[in-house]
N, C-alpha and C positions, 0 to 999 in steps of 0.2 A: 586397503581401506579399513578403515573400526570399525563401518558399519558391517563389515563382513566378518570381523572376527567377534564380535557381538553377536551375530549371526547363529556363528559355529559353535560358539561359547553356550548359546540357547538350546541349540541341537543337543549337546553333549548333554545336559540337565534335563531336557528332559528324555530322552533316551532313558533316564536311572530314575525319572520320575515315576511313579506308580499310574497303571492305565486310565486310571479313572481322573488325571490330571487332563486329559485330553482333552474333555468335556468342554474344557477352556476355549479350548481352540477350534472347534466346531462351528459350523458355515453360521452364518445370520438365521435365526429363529425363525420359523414359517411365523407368518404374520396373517394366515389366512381367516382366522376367526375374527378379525376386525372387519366386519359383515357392513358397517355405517346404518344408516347415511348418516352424513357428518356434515350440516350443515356449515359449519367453520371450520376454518384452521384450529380456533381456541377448541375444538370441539373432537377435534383428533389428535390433541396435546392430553385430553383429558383423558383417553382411551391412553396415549402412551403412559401415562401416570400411572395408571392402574399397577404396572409393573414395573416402571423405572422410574416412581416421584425423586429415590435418591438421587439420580443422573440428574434430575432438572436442576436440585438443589448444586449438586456440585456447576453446572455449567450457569448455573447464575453468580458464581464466585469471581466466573472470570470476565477478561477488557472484551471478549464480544459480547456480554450482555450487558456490563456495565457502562464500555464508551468511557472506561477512561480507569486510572491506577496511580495511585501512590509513589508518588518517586521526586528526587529531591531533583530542582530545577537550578542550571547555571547561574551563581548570582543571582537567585529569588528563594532560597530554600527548601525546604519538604512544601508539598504542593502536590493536590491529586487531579491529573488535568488530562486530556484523550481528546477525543474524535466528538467525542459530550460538550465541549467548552473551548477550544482553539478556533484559533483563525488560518485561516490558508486563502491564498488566490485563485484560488478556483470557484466556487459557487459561494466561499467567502467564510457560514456559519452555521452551521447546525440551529443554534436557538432562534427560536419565534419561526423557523422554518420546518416542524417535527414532520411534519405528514409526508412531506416530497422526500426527506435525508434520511427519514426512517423507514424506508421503503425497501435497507439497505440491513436493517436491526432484526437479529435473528428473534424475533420477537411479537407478538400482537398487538396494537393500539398505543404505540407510542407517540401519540397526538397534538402533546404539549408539556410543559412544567410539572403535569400531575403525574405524568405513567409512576406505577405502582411495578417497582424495581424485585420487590419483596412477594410476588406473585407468579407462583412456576407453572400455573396455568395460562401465563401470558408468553412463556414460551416455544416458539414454531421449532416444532422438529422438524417440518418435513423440509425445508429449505436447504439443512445438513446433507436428511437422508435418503431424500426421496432417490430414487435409482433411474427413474423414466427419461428423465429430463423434461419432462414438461410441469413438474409446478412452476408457478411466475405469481409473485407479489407483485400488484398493483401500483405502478410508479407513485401514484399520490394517496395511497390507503394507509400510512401510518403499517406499515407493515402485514397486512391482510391481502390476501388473493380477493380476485373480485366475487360475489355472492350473486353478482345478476348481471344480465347485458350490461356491459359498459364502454363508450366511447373513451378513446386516447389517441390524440392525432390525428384522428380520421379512421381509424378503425377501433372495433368493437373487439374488446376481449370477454369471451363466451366465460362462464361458470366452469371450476376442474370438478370430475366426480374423486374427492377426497377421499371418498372409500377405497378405490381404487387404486392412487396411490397411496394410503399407507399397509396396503396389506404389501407392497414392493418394497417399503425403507430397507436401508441397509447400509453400507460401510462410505462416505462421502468421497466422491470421486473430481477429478478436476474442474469438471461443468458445475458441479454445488458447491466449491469455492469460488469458483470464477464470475459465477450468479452477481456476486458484489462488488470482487475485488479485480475484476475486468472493464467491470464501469464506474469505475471511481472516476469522481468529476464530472459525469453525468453522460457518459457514453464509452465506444469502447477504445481503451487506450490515453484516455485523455490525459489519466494523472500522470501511473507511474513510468508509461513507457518502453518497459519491460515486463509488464503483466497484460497480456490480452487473449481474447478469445481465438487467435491463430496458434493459443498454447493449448487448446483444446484435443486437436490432434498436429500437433509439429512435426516437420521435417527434424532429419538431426541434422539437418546445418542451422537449424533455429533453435534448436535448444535440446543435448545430447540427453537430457537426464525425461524430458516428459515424450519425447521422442517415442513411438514404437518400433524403431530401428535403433533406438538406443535404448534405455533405462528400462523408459514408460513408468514413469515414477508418478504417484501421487502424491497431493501437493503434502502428504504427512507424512511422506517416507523421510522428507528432511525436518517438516513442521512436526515431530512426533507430539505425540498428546497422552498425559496423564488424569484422569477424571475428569474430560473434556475441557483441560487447559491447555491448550494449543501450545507449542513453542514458538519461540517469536515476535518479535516486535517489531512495528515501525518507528525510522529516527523521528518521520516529523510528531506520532502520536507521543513515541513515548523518550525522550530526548534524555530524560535522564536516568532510564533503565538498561546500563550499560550490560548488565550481567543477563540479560533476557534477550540480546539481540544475535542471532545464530548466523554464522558465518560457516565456510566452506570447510575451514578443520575442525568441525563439529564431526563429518564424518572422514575425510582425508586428511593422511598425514601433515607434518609442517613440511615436512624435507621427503616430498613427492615424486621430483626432480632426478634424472638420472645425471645433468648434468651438476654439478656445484656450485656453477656461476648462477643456476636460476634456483635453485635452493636458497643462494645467498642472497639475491634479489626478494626473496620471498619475505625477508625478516622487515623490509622495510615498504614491500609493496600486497596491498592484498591479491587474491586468487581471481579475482573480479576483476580486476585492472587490466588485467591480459585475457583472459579467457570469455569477456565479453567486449568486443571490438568496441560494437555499437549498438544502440536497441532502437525501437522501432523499424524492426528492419522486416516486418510483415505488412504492418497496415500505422499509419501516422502516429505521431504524439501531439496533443498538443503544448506548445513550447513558450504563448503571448496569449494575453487576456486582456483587453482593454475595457473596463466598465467606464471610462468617462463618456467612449460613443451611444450607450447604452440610452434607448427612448429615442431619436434621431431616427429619422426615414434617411438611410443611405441606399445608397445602389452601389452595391460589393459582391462582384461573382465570386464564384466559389474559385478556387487558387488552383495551381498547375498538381496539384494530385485530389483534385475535386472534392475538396474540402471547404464547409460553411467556411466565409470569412468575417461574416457579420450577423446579429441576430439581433433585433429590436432591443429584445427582452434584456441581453447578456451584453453586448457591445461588438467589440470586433476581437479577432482571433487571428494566430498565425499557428501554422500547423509546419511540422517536420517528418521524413521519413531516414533511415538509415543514423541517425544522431549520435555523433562521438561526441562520449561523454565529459564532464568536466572534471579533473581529476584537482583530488583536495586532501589533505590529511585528516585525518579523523580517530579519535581514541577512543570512542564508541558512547561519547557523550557530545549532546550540539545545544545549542543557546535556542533559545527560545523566546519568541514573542506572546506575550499574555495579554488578555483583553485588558484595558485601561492603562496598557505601557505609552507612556512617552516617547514619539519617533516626532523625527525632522522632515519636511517635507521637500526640502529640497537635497536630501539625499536617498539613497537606495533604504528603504527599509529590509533589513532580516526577517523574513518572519520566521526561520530557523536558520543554523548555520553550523556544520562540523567542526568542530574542536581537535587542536593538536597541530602539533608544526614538526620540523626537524628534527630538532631538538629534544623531540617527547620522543623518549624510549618507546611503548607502548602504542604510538599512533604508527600507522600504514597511510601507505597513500589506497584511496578508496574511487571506485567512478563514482559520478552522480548525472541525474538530469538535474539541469537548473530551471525551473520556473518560472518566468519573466513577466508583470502586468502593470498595470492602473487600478490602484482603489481607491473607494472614498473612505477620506479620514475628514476630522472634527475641526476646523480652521483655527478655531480658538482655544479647542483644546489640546490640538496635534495628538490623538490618539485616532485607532483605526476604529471607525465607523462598521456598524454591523447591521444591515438591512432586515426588514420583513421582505421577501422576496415572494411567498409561496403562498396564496391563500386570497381570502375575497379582498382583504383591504392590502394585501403586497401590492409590491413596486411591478411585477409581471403581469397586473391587473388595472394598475389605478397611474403605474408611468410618474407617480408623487414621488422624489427622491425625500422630499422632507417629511412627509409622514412615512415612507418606510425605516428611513434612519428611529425616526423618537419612539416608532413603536419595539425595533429590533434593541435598539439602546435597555428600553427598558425592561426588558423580557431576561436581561444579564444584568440588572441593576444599575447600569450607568445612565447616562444623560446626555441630549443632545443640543450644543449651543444655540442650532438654526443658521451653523457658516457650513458649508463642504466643502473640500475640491477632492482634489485623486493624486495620489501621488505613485508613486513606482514603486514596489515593495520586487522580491523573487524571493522565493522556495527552494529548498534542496531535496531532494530525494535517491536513497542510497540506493543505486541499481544491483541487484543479486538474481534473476531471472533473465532468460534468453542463453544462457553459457552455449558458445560454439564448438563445434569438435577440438580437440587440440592443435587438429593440423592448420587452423583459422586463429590461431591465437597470436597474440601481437608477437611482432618480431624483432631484436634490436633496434634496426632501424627504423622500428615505427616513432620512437621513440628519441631515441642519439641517432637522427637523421643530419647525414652533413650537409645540407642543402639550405637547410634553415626549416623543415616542412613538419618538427617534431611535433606531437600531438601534445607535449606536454608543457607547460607555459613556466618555466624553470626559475624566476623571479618569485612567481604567485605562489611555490614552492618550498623559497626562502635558498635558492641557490644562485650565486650568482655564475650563466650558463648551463651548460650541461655537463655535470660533474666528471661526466666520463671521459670528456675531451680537456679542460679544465685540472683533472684532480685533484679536486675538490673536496676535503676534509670527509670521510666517511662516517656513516651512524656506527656500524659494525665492522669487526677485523675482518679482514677481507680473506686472511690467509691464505691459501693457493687455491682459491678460486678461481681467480684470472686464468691458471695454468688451464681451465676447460675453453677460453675463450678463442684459442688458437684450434682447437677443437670443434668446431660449431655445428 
């Protein structure tokens, strides 16, 4: 692997390094003289200042403080757009909703249209680096832990002694990632599928690399980080940040393979394709979102793996466990839906979509979960409707579809006719978490099954059948590859 000979390469240098280089690499800095009391989070950012203002400076440069980055969009051009200003079907929109979605922003008092971006006192360290595991932001605090008794759900979350965790910060471990990017969509597993809190401490038949029978990897052994600019992109944030999105030959070779026929496979299918069967394969995804039952007193038990199926507020919902994925080609750019695009209502809305077919040198076949729901869009103007959802005058309050649309409308600058209905949009999202040991990895026949039972839908591919039974025009010379298939 490179990351090992990177590794070695490090060793070797500094071995000839001079001793005083070492300094470098010495444990995390006692933090004991941070004595508090620290009545705030802003309040033990300002104690971190003291010594690392430059760090805050650098980590305001980057998409987890900003919510969003510069990069030129399928057929819409340069365009700086993120997690700040997209639509998805899941909770929908960030704007006119800051206090509930910012609860997720490494940051303090991101409340509304005002938060002051330009302010490194409004930066939360401890979220990164706390080591306890017990800090926790306030589902609806705009990003702040709570300061006093507070009710959520029916239970009171007590005041943290802040002193106390920051004299522990130190190096962020999978729990301080997983803080946001476990319950994306609004609990755990909802969005990606592939990301949830059973990767906390996983089996290796869940996942080889964060495994303590395997790797035991943090999530930055692959995410590396330079002046706290993480590696890495998501497709649906960042669609048209082709050269930021990290795949598996980041650290493993192309031609891994002792065999040649799956070497050769390699050039046209990604390392995810096989080596992650399925995901949610610990605890559900969810997969359906209906917001048109949404406001409606229905009686919807909860479904055969005891999962909500309906919620007033949200609508109804369909959940999955074990999920084969939906395989697609992808060149590591995907189309994109922007607030005020024009969509049809009586077809499937994109709200992203991977790019690339057969034909494209550069694209792999990639998995994905697909996303499936009901939203409301503008009748007369066919563009997708964006709710006030969170707050004294939201739709989870006041059950008003048309005052939550005019006020969310205008909080993005657009406008709302006074028609709604819903229509069907889905998401994509590119699975790269969960990797199974190798002995679990897909097997020809999961695939060129002669039964008819292949996993992969050989049309929606651009082939007509399965090439392999077929021989069917190849991407790549195949040269004596085949000669390992009598081999197996």
């Amino acid at each position: 692997m490179r990351s090992r000979l990177r590794t070695t390469a490090a060793l070797l240098l500094l071995a000839l390094a001079p001793v005083a280089a070492f300094a470098a690499l010495k444990s995390v800095p006692d933090h004991a003289d941070l004595a508090g009391p620290y009545d705030t989070g802003p309040a033990v950012t300002a104690a971190c200042l003291d010594c690392h203002e430059d760090v805050a400076h650098d980590f305001m440069k980057t998409s987890h403080w900003t919510w969003d980055s510069a990069q030129s969009v399928l057929g819409k051009g340069d365009t700086t757009i993120g997690k700040k200003n997209l639509v998805n079907n899941y909770c929908i929109a960030i704007n006119s909703n800051w206090p509930r979605c910012t609860s997720c922003h490494a940051g303090y008092g991101w409340k509304d249209a005002g938060f002051d971006f330009t302010n490194p006192g409004a930066v939360d360290c401890l979220v990164c680096h706390d080591r306890t595991g017990l800090y926790r932001k306030f589902p609806t605090g705009a990003g702040h832990p709570v300061y006093k008794p507070t009710e959520w759900e029916g239970k009171i979350w007590e005041p943290q002694d802040l002193a106390s965790l920051a004299r522990t910060v130190g190096l962020p471990t999978r729990a301080n990632c997983g803080a946001c990017h476990f319950a994306g969509g609004g609990g755990n597993n909802v969005k990606h599928g592939d990301m949830e809190s059973a990767l906390l401490e996983p089996s290796r038949e869940l996942d080889v690399h964060m495994s303590a029978d395997g790797q035991d990897f943090t999530c930055q052994e692959c995410h590396t980080t330079t002046n706290h600019d993480i590696a890495g992109r998501a497709m649906f944030a960042s669609p048209g940040a082709k050269r930021s999105h990290l795949e598996c030959t980041s650290c493993h070779d192309e031609n891994v393979h002792a065999k040649r026929i799956l070497n050769w496979h390699g050039k046209s299918i990604a390392c995810q394709a096989c080596h992650i069967p399925a995901i949610a394969r610990a605890n559900p995804t969810k997969t359906w979102w209906d917001w048109s039952t949404a406001g409606k007193d229905l009686n919807s038990p909860p479904d055969s793996l005891g999962m909500p199926t309906f919620d007033k507020k949200k609508g109804s919902f369909r959940w999955e466990k074990n999920v084969v994925p939906t395989y697609a080609w992808y060149d590591g750019v995907s189309g994109q839906y922007l607030l005020g695009d024009k969509m049809s209502p009586d077809a499937v809305t994109h709200l992203n979509r991977p790019q690339g077919g057969r034909l494209d040198s550069v694209a792999k076949i990639f998995p994905f979960k697909v996303m499936r729901g009901m939203q409301p869009y503008d009748k007369k103007q066919n563009i997708i409707l964006l709710p006030t959802l969170f707050g004294p005058t939201g739709y989870w309050k006041t059950f008003d579809w048309d005052a939550a649309f005019k006020e969310g409308m205008a909080s993005v600058g657009l406008t709302y006719s006074g028609d709604y209905g819903f229509a069907e949009t889905e998401s994509w999202w590119k699975v790269n978490h969960m990797v199974a040991p190798k002995e679990a990895a897909l097997k020809c026949k999961d695939c060129h099954a002669s039964d008819g039972t292949s996993r992969l839908d050989w049309a929606a591919l651009g082939y007509t059948g399965d090439p392999a039974k077929n021989r069917g025009v190849s991407r790549f010379e195949l040269t004596d590859a085949y000669n390992d298939i009598n081999n197996k």
